[in-house]
C-alpha positions, -999 to +999 in steps of 0.1 A: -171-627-016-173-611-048-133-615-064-125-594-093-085-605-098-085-597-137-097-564-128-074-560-100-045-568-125-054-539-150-061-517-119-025-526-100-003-522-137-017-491-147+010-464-147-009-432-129+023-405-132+004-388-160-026-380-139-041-346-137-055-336-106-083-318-101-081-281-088-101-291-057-104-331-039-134-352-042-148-376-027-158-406-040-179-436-024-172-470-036-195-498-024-179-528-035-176-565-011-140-570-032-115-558-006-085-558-029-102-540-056-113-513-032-077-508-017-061-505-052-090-486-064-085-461-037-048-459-044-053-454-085-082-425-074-058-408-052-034-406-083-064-387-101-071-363-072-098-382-058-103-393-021-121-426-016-139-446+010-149-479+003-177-499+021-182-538+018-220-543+021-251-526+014-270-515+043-234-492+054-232-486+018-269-472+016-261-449+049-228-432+036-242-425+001-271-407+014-248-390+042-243-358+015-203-364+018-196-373-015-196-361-046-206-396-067-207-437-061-191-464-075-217-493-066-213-532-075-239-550-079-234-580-059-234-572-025-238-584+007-267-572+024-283-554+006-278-560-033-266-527-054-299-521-076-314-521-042-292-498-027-295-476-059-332-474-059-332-463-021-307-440-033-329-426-060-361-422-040-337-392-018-308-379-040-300-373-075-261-379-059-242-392-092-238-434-092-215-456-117-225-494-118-197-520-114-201-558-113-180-588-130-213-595-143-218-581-179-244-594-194-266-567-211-297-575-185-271-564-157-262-533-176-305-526-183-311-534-145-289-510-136-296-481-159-333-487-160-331-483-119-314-449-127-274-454-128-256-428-144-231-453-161-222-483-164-186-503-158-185-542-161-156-554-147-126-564-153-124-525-168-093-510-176-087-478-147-084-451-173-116-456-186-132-462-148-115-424-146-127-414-174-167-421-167-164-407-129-153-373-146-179-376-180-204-380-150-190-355-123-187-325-158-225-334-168-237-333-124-218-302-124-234-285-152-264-294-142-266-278-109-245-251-119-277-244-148-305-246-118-313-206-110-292-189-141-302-161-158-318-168-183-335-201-183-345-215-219-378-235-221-385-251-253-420-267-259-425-294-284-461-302-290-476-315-254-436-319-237-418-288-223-380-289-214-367-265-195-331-258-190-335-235-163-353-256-137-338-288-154-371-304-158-397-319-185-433-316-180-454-335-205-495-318-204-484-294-177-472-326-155-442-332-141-419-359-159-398-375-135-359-380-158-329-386-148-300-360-152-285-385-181-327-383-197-327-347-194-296-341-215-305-368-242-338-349-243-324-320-249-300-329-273-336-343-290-349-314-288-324-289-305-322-311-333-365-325-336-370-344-371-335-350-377-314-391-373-290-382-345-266-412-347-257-430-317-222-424-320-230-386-314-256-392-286-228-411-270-203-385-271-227-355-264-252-372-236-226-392-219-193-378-226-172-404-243-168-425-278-191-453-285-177-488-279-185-512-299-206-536-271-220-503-256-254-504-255-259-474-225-275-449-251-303-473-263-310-481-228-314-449-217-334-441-251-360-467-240-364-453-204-369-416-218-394-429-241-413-455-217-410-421-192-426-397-220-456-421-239-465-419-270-475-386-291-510-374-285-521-390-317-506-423-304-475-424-325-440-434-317-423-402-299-385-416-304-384-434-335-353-461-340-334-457-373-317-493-378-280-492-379-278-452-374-298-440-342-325-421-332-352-397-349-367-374-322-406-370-342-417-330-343-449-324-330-475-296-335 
């Protein structure tokens, strides 16, 4: 059994009579084998407008997620059964559905195991409630854009040298191929891309790509950095595409 009682403190002192519910209920899906952290999770959600089913293991977990009933998944990473990056790579081989990591375990290979399998965020516990909250509606805001972009009007395609974004569609094609990134990718490409040549510091890539201020042990942007630029290769004259600027961020290099 996978206990989380510091967690379960912050979750069960947290004072949820400010909350601002949403206009319409979501559902959320939280896969987690900590009982009690599920049943005060589900209470503090509720407070936020949010309706939530947990599951304890997962193989049920796996089944539910992939059912089309909710809207995003809060998914530990211990579990019985079958464990969460498991259960979040057969979730990514059928639906871009929204998923949030959670486990007591916080090392930073835990965080890059997750986010290198394709987790939206990342949430080591024990977390404070308000910012759980916080990262299901950064996450739910960027989902929604995106599938709100597929099919508008006036899609924007942007080529720079052999890579092609385009906002329409939502997808990257690198020499007329088909780059498989993750909604959380796109955007940090994009932001890349309307700003080629110049240091973007990490501070802003946080707040832009993912929705929130940096923290100071947050190292979600540089992971994400490194799968975008394993994903695209190098430039075709074998340069570094995203260059690292030590201490500031990221350099996106303009191509001909």
């Amino acid at each position: 059994m996978n206990q989380s009682p510091r967690g379960s403190v912050l979750l069960a002192r947290e004072n949820t009579a400010e909350k601002t519910v949403p206009s319409q209920t979501q559902r959320i899906l939280v896969i987690d084998d900590d009982v009690e952290l599920c049943q005060l999770l589900t209470n503090y959600l509720a407070h936020d407008g949010f309706k939530t089913t947990a599951i304890h293991n997962g193989n049920e977990g796996l089944v539910q997620a992939l059912s089309g009933e909710f809207a995003l998944v809060i998914l530990d990473l211990m579990l019985p059964g079958m464990d969460g990056t498991q259960v979040l790579s057969r979730i990514r081989l059928r639906s871009g559905l929204p998923v949030i990591m959670l486990s007591a375990r916080g090392e930073d290979t835990d965080r890059i195991r997750g986010l290198e399998g394709g987790a939206d965020d990342y949430v080591p516990k024990p977390f404070n409630p308000r910012e759980l909250s916080a990262r299901i509606h950064s996450v739910l805001r960027r989902f929604s854009a995106a599938q709100n972009s597929v099919g508008g009007p006036s899609p924007g395609r942007v080529l720079n040298g052999d890579v092609e974004l385009d906002s329409g569609s939502r997808s990257v094609r690198r020499e007329n191929r088909i780059v498989d990134v993750t909604s959380v990718e796109f955007d940090l490409l994009e932001c890349f891309f309307k700003a080629p040549g110049r240091v973007i510091a990490r501070e802003e890539l946080t707040r832009v790509v993912l929705g929130r201020e940096l923290g100071a042990l947050d190292r979600s942007i540089d992971v994400h950095v490194s799968n975008l630029r394993r994903k695209l290769g190098p430039t075709p004259d074998g340069g570094e595409r995203i260059k690292a600027v030590r201490s500031v961020g990221y350099l996106y290099v303009m191509t001909s």
